[in-house]
N, C-alpha and C positions, 0 to 999 in steps of 0.2 A: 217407734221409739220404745226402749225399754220400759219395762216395768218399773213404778218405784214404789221401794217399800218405806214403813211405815215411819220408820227412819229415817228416811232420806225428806219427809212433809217439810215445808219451811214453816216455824212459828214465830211471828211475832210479837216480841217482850222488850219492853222498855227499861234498860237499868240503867238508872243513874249514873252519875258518875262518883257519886260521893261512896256508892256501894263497892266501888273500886279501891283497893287498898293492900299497901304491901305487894305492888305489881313489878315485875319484870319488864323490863324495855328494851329491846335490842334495836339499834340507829342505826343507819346505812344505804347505803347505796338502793337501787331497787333492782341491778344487775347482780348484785354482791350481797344478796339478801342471806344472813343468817339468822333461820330461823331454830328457836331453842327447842327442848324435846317435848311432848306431849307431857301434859302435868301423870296422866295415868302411862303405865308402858304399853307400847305401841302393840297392836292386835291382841289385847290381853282383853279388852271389852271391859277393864273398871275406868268408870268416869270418876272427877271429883266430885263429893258432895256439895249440896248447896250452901255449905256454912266453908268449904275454901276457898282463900282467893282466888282467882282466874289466874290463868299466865294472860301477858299483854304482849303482844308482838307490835310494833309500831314500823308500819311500811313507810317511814316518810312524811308529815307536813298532812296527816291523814285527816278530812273533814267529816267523817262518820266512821263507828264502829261499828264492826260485826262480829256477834260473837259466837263460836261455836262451840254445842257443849260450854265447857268451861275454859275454852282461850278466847282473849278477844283481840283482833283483828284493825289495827286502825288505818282503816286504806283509805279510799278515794271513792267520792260519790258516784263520780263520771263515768269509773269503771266497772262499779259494778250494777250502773244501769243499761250496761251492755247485756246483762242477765233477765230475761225479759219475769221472770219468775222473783227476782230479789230486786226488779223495778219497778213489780207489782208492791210487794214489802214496802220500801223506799215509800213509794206516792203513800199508803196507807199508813204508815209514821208518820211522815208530815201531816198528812191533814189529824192525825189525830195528838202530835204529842208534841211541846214548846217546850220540852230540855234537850237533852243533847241529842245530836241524831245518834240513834242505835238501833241496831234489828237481832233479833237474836233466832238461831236457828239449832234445832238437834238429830245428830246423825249418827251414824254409830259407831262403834270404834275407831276405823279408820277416816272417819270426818275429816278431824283437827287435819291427821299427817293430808288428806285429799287436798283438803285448802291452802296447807301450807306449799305442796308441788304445784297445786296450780296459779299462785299466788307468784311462784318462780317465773314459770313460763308468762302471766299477763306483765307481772313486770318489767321483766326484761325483755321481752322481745312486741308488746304489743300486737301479738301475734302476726307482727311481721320480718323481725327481723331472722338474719340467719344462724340460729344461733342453735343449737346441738342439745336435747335433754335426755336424760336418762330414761331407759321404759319405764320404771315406775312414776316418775313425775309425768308421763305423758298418760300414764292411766290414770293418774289423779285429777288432770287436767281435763281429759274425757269424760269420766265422773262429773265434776262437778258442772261443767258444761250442759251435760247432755242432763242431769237433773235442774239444773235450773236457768237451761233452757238460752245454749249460749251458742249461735248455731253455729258464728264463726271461727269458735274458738273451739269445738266439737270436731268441723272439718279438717281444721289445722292439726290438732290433737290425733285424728285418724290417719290423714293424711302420714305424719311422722312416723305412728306406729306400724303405719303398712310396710315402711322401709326396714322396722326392729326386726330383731332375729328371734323371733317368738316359736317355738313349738306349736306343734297344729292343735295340741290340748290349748294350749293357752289360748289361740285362736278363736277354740271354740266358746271358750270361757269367755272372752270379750265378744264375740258375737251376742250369746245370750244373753249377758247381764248389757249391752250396747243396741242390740239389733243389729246388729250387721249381718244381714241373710249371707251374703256373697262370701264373708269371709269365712261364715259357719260350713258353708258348701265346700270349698276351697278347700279346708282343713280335712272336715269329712273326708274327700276326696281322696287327699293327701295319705289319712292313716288308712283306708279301705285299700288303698294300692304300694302300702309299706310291706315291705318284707319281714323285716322285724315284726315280733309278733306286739299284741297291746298287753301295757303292764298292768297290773292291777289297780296301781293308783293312774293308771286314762282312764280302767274300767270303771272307778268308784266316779270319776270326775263326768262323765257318760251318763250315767245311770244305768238303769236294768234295761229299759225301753231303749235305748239308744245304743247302748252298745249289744242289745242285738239284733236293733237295725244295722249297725256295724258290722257286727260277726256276719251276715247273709249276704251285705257288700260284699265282703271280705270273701268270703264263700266264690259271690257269682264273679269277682275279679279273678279269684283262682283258677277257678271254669274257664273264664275269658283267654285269662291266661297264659290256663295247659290248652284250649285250643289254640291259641295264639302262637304259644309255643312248639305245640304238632306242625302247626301249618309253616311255620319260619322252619323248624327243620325238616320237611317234606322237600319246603324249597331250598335247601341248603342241599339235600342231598339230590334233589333235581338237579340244581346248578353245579352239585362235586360231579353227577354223571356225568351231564353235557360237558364239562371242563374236560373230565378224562374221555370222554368220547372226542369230542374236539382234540386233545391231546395226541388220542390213538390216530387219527387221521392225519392231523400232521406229521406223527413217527413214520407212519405208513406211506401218506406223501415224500416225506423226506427218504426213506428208505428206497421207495420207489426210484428218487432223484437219483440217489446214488449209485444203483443198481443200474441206471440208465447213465448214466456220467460213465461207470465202469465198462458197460459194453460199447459207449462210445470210445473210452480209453483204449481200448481192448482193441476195438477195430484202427482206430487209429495207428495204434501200434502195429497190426497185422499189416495194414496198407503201407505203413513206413518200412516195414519189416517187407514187403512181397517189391514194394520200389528199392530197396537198397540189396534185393538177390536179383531184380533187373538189371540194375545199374552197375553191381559187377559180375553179372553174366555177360553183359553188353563191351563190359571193361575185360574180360577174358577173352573174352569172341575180338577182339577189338587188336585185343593187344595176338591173341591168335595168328587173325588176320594180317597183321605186321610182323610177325615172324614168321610167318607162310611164304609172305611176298619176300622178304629181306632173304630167308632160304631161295625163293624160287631167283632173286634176281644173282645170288651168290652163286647158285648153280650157272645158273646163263650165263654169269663172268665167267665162270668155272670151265663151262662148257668151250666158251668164244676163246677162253684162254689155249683152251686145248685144240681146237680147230687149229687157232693159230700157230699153237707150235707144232700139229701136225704137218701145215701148211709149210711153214717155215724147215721142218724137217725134209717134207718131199721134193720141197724147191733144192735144198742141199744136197738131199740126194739125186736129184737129176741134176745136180750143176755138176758134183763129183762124178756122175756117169756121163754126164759131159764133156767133163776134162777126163774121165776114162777112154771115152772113145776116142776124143780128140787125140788124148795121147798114142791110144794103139792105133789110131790113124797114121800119124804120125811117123808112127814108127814101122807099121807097114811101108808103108811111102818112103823111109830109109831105106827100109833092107833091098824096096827093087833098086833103090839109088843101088 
């Protein structure tokens, strides 16, 4: 649990009501709570004196006051004996004082505005409902929780703020004044492995001891780093080798392919090429061989032709020496007539 300073003590003081005078009152709802500004201005660290009246904020139908500093507070007994710290107060008023229930407590600047954020979230959501607060009401909330000791509404408080969009300084900053180990780590973490460098207001907010436990993170994250980063590009340029090696092998496969595809083409071509000077050597020889025969059988007609008109010649010429002889037969055979 955090530390609390001396500020943050609860005291209890009993004040009247009749010491109440020329007060402030704002009525309303406990979801629609407007509450009015701190009598002193906010973070400036002046309270009122003890001769001004108090502001009064009235939460509603309230059966005790609390006052802080110099506002007072008129809420609800019920709820704030959910504060195991202002239920201790509570029991110690009653048994010691028979006017009005009051407790009175002092804190420091930001008191009043702490009570009045967290005063928002008890009201309206009972710390249960769903209902959306701004980070700084949820720091306020945390606050006063976590000092006076409200476990539930601490958890709640945290819980919301884990989901806020806080910078890791901020972080670290509710860590410490919260205890939040985890989230102080978390943040650490965060700014020791930022790229960005740290500005000088994380370094004031750090300290000296801390941010140069920071700076030697920082340091051995860099280390970590550039080996981290040697070794990712060792392995980049491993894995650019083997790609272009794998690469080269597939060109060189595929080169090969094609080189082989080509003198497959190439044969092909020659064997289509050596079948089609077969095919018409075969078709010349062929066709050759057909005009050989058609000459040799034209001669043979040729030939038969000529026998025959030989033939046909010597027959006529032995018929006409036939009828030659016949006739000078003939005519011998007159003339012995």
């Amino acid at each position: 649990m955090a530390n609390t300073s001396a500020l943050s003590t609860p005291v209890s003081i009993n004040i009247p009501p009749s010491v109440i005078s020329e007060i402030e009152r704002t009525q309303g709802k406990p979801e629609e709570l407007k509450m009015p500004d701190p009598v002193g201005p906010f973070g400036s660290g002046e309270l009122n004196s003890v001769s001004d009246a108090p502001t009064v904020i009235d939460l509603g139908d309230g059966d005790i006051e609390l006052k802080v500093n110099n506002t007072v507070f008129k809420s609800h007994k019920h709820l704030l004996t959910d504060f195991g710290r202002l239920k201790e107060m509570i029991k110690g008023m009653e048994r010691y004082n028979t006017g009005a229930p009051c407790i009175s407590i002092y804190r420091d600047e930001r008191g009043v505005e702490d009570f009045k954020n967290m005063f928002k979230v008890l009201y309206a959501t009972l710390v249960k409902g769903p209902f959306e607060f701004d980070t700084p009401i949820l720091i306020s909330s945390l606050r006063i929780a976590t000092a006076y000791e409200y476990p539930e509404l601490r958890k709640f408080s945290i819980d919301r703020l884990a989901t806020a969009s806080l910078s890791a300084i901020e972080r670290i900053q509710l860590a410490r004044e919260f205890d939040l180990t985890a989230w102080d780590e978390s943040a650490f973490q965060e700014l020791a492995t930022r790229e960005d460098p740290i500005t000088k207001e994380e370094a004031r907010e750090l300290g000296f001891e801390r941010f140069e436990e920071l700076a030697k993170a920082r340091e051995e994250e860099k280390r970590k780093k550039g080996a981290e980063d040697e070794r990712v590009r060792r392995e980049e340029e491993e894995r650019k080798k083997r790609e272009e090696e794998e690469a080269q092998r597939v060109r060189e496969e595929e080169e090969k392919k094609k080189r082989e595809e080509e003198e497959q083409r190439k044969r092909e071509e020659e064997e289509k090429r050596q079948q089609e000077e077969q095919r018409q050597q075969e078709e010349e020889k062929k066709k050759r061989e057909e005009e050989e025969e058609q000459a040799r059988k034209e001669a043979e007609k040729k030939e038969a032709e000529k026998q025959e008109a030989e033939k046909k010649a010597a027959e006529e010429k032995a018929r006409q020496e036939a009828e030659a002889q016949a006739a000078a037969a003939a005519a011998a055979a007159a003339e012995k007539k």
